[in-house]
N, CA, C and O atoms as a GROMACS GRO file, in nm:
protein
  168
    1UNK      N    1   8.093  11.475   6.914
    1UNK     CA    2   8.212  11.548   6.959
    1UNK      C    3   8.234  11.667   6.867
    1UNK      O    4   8.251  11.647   6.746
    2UNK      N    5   8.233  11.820   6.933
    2UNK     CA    6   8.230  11.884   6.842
    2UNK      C    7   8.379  11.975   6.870
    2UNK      O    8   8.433  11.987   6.980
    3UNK      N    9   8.434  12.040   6.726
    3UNK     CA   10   8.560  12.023   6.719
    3UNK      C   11   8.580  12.161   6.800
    3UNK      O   12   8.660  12.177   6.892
    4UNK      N   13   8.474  12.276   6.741
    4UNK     CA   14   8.486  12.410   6.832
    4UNK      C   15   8.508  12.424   7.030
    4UNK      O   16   8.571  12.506   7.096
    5UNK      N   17   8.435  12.321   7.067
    5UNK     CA   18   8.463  12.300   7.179
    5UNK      C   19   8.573  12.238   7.249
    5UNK      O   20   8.582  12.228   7.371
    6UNK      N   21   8.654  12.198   7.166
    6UNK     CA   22   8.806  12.136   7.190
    6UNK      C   23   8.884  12.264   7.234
    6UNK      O   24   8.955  12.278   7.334
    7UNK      N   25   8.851  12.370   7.120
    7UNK     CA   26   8.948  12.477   7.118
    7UNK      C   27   8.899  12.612   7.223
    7UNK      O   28   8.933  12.731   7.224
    8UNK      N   29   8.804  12.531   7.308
    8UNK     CA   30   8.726  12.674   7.356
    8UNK      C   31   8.742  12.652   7.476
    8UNK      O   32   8.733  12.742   7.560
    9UNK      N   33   8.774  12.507   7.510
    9UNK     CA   34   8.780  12.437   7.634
    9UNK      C   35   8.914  12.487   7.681
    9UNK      O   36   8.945  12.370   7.703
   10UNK      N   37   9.036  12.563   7.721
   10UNK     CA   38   9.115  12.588   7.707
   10UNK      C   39   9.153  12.543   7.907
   10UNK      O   40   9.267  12.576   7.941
   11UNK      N   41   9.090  12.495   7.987
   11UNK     CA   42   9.116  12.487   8.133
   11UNK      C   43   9.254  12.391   8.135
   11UNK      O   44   9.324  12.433   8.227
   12UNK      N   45   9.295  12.321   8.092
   12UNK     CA   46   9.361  12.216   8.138
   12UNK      C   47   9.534  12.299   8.054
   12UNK      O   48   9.630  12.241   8.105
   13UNK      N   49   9.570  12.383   7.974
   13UNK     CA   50   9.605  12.444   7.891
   13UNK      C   51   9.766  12.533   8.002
   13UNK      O   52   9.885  12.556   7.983
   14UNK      N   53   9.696  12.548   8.075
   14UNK     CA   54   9.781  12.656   8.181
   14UNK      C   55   9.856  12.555   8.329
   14UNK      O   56   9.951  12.598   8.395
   15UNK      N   57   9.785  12.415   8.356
   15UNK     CA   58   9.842  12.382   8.393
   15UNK      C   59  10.012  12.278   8.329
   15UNK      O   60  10.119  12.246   8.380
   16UNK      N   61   9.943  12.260   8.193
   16UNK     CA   62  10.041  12.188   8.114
   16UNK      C   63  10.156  12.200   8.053
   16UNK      O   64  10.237  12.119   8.007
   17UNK      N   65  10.144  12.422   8.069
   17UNK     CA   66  10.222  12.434   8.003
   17UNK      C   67  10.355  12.475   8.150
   17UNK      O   68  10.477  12.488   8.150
   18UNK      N   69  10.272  12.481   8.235
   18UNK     CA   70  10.360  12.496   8.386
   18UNK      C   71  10.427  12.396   8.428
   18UNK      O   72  10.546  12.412   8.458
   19UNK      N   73  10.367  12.274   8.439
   19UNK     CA   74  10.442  12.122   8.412
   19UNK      C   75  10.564  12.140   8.297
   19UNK      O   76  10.677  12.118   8.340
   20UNK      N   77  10.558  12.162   8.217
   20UNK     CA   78  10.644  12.141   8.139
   20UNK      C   79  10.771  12.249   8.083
   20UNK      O   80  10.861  12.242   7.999
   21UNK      N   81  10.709  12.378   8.203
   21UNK     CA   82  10.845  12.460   8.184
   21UNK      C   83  10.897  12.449   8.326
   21UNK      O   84  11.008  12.500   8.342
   22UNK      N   85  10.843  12.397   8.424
   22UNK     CA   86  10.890  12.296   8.578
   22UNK      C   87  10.984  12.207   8.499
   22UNK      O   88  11.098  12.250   8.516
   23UNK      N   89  10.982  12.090   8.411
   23UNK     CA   90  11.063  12.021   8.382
   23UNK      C   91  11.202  12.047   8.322
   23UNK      O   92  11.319  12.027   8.356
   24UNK      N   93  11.124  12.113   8.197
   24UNK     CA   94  11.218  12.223   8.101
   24UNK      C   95  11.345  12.293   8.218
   24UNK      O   96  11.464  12.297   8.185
   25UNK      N   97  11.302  12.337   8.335
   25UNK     CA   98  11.398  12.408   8.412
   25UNK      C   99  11.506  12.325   8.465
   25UNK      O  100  11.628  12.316   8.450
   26UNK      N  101  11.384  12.251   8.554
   26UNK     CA  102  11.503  12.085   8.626
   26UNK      C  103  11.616  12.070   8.537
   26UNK      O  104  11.734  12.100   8.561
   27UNK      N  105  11.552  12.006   8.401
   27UNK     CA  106  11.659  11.958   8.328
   27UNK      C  107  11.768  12.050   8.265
   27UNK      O  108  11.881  12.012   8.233
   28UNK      N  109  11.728  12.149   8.254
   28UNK     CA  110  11.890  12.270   8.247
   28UNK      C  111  11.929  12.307   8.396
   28UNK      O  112  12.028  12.380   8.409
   29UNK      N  113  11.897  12.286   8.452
   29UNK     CA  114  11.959  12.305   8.588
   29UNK      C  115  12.066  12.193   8.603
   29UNK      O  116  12.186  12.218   8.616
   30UNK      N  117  12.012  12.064   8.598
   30UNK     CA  118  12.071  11.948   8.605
   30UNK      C  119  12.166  11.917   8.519
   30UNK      O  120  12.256  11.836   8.539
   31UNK      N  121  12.145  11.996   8.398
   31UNK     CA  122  12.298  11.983   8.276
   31UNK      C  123  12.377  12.125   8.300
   31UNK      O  124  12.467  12.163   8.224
   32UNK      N  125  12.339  12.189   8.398
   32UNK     CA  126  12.419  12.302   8.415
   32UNK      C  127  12.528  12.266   8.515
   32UNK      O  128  12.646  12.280   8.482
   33UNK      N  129  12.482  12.201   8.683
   33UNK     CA  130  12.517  12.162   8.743
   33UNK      C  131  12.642  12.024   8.706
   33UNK      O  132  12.750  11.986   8.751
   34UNK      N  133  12.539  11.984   8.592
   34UNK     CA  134  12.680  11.846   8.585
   34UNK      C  135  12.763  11.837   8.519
   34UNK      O  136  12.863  11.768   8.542
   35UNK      N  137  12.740  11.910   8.411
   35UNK     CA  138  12.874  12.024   8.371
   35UNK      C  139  12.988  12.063   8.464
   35UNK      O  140  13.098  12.006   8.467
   36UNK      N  141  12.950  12.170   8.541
   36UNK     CA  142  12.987  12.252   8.623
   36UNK      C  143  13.072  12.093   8.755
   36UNK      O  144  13.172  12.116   8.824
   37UNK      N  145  13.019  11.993   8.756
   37UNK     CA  146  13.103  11.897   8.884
   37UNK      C  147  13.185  11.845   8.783
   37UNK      O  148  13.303  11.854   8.817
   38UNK      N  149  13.168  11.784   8.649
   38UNK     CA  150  13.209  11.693   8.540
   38UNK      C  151  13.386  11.794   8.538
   38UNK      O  152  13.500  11.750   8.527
   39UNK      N  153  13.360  11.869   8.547
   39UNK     CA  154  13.450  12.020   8.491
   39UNK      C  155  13.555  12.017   8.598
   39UNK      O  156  13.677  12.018   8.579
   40UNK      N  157  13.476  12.014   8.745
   40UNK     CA  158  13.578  12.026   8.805
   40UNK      C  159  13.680  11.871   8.863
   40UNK      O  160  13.786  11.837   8.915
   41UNK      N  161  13.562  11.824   8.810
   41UNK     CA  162  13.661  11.649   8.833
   41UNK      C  163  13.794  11.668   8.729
   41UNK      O  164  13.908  11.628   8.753
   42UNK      N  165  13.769  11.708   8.660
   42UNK     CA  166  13.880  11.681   8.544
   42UNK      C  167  13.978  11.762   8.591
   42UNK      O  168  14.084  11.772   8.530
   0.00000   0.00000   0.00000
């Protein structure tokens, strides 16, 4: 296993970081939103 090819291999790199600013979004959306109902219950 060689270590240069870890870092050269870069394919999987662009979907992971899209997954995880997909999530990143949901979840401020979802504390924006429940804020925003929490707020008006009160």
């Amino acid at each position: 296993m060689n270590i240069q090819n870890l870092f050269k291999d870069d394919t999987a790199v662009s979907p992971v970081i899209g997954v995880i600013l997909m999530v990143a979004i949901t979840v401020i959306l979802a504390a924006v939103i429940g804020t925003f109902v929490l707020g008006l219950g009160d």
